[in-house]
Backbone bond lengths (Angstrom), bond angles and torsions (degrees), N, CA, C in turn:
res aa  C-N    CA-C-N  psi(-1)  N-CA   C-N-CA  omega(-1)  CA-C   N-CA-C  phi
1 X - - - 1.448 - - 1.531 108.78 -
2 X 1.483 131.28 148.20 1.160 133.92 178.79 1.359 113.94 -110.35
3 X 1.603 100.16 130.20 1.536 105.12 -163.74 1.606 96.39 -65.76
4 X 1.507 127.45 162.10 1.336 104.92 160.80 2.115 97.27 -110.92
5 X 1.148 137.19 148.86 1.479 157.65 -150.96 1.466 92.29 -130.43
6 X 1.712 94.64 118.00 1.465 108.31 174.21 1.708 101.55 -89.54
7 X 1.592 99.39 153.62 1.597 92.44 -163.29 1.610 85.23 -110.89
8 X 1.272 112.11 145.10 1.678 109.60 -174.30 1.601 87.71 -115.80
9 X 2.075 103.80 130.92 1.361 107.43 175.08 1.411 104.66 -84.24
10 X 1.678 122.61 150.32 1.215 124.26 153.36 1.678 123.63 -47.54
11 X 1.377 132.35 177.60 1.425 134.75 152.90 1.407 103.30 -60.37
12 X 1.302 129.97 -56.74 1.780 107.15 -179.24 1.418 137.49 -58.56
13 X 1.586 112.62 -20.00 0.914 134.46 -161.77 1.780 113.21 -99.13
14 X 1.325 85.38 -35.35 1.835 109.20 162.84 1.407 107.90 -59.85
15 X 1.541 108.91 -44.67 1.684 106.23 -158.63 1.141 111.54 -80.90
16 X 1.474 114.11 -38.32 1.379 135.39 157.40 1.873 120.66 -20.62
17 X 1.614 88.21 -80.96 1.533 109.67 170.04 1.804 109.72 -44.44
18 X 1.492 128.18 -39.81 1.249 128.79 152.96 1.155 127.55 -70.02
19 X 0.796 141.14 -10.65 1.730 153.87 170.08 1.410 106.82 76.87
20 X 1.252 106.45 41.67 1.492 122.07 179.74 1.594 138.05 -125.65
21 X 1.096 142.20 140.74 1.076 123.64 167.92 1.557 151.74 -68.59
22 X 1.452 120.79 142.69 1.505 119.50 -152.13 1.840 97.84 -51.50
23 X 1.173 134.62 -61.40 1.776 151.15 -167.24 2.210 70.04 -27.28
24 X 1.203 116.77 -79.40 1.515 120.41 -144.76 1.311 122.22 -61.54
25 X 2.138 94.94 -25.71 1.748 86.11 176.42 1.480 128.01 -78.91
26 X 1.956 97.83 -19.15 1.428 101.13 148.85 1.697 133.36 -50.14
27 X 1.047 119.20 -42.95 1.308 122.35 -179.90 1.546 112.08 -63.90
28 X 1.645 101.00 -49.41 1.529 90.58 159.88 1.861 136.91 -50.91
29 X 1.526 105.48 -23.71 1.331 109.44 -175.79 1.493 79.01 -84.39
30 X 1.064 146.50 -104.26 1.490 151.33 -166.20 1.827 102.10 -8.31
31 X 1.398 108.56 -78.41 1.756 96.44 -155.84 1.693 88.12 -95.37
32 X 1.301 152.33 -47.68 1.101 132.59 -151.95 1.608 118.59 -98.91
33 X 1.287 116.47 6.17 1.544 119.00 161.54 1.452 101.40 97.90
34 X 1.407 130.16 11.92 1.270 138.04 -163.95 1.812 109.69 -44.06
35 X 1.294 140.20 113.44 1.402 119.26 -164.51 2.078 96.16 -77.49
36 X 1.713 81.46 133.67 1.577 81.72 179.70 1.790 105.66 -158.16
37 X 0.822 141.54 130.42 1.464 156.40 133.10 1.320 145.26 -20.11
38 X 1.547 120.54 75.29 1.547 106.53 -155.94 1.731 115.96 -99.08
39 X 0.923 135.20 105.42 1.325 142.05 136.36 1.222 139.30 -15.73
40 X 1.346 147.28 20.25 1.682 143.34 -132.81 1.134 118.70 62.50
41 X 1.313 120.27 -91.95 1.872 118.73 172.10 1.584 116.77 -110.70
42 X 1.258 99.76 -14.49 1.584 119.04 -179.50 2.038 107.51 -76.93
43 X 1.647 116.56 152.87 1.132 127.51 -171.67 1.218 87.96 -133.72
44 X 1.187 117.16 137.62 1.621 125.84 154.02 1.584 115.39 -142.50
45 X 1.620 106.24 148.44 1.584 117.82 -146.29 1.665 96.64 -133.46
46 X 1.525 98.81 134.90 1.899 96.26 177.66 1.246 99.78 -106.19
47 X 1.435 107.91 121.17 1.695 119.01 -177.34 1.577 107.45 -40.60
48 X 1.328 131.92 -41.74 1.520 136.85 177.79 1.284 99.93 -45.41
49 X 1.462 113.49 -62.69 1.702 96.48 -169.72 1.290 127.21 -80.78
50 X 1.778 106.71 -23.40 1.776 114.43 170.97 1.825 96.95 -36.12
51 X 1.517 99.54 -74.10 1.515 120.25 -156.60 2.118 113.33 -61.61
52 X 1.842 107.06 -3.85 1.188 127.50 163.83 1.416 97.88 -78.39
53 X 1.297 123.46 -66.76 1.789 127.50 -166.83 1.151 112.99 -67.61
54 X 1.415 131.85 -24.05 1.325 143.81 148.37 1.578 110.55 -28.32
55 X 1.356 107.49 -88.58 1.480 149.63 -171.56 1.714 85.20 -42.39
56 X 1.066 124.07 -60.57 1.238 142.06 170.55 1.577 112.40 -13.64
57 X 1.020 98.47 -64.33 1.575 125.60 -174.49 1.616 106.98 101.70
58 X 0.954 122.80 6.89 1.808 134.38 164.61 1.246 114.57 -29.68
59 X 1.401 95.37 -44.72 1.950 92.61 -171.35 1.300 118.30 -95.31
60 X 1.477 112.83 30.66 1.015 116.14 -172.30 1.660 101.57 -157.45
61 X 1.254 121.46 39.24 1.804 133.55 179.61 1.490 114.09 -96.25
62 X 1.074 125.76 162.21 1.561 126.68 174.40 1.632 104.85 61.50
63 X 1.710 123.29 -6.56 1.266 122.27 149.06 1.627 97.46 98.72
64 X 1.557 91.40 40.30 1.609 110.19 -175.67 1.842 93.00 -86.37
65 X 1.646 125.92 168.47 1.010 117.86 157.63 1.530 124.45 -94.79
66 X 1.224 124.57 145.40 1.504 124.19 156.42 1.663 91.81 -47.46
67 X 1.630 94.39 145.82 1.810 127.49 164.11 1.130 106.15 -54.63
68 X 1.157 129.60 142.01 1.902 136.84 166.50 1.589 109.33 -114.67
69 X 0.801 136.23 158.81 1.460 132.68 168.96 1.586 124.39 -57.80
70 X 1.383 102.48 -22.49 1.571 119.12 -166.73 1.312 110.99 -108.92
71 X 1.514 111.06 4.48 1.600 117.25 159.63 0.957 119.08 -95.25
């Protein structure tokens, strides 16, 4: 049988995939409950649940904005 291996994204790679910058997806783990994984100093994020808390409308509560690319 083949295991299947969850791939854990970094913070750049997360922010990226949001079209956002790393400073905000922290803030999201800090004030907006962002689901995330910490390691020592390192965060790692499973696209399933980013794109759940998304869907959510999470990243966007207390009348915060969704990330743009050009922020």
């Amino acid at each position: 049988m083949t295991e299947i291996v969850k791939r854990w994204m970094p913070v750049d790679e997360i922010s990226k995939y949001l079209g956002g910058r790393t400073d905000a997806v922290c803030r999201w783990i800090d004030k907006q409950a962002m689901f995330a994984y910490r390691v020592g100093r390192l965060w790692g994020f499973e696209k399933v649940a980013v794109n759940d808390w998304v869907k959510a409308g999470k990243a966007s509560e207390h009348g915060k904005r969704i990330l743009t690319k050009n922020e």
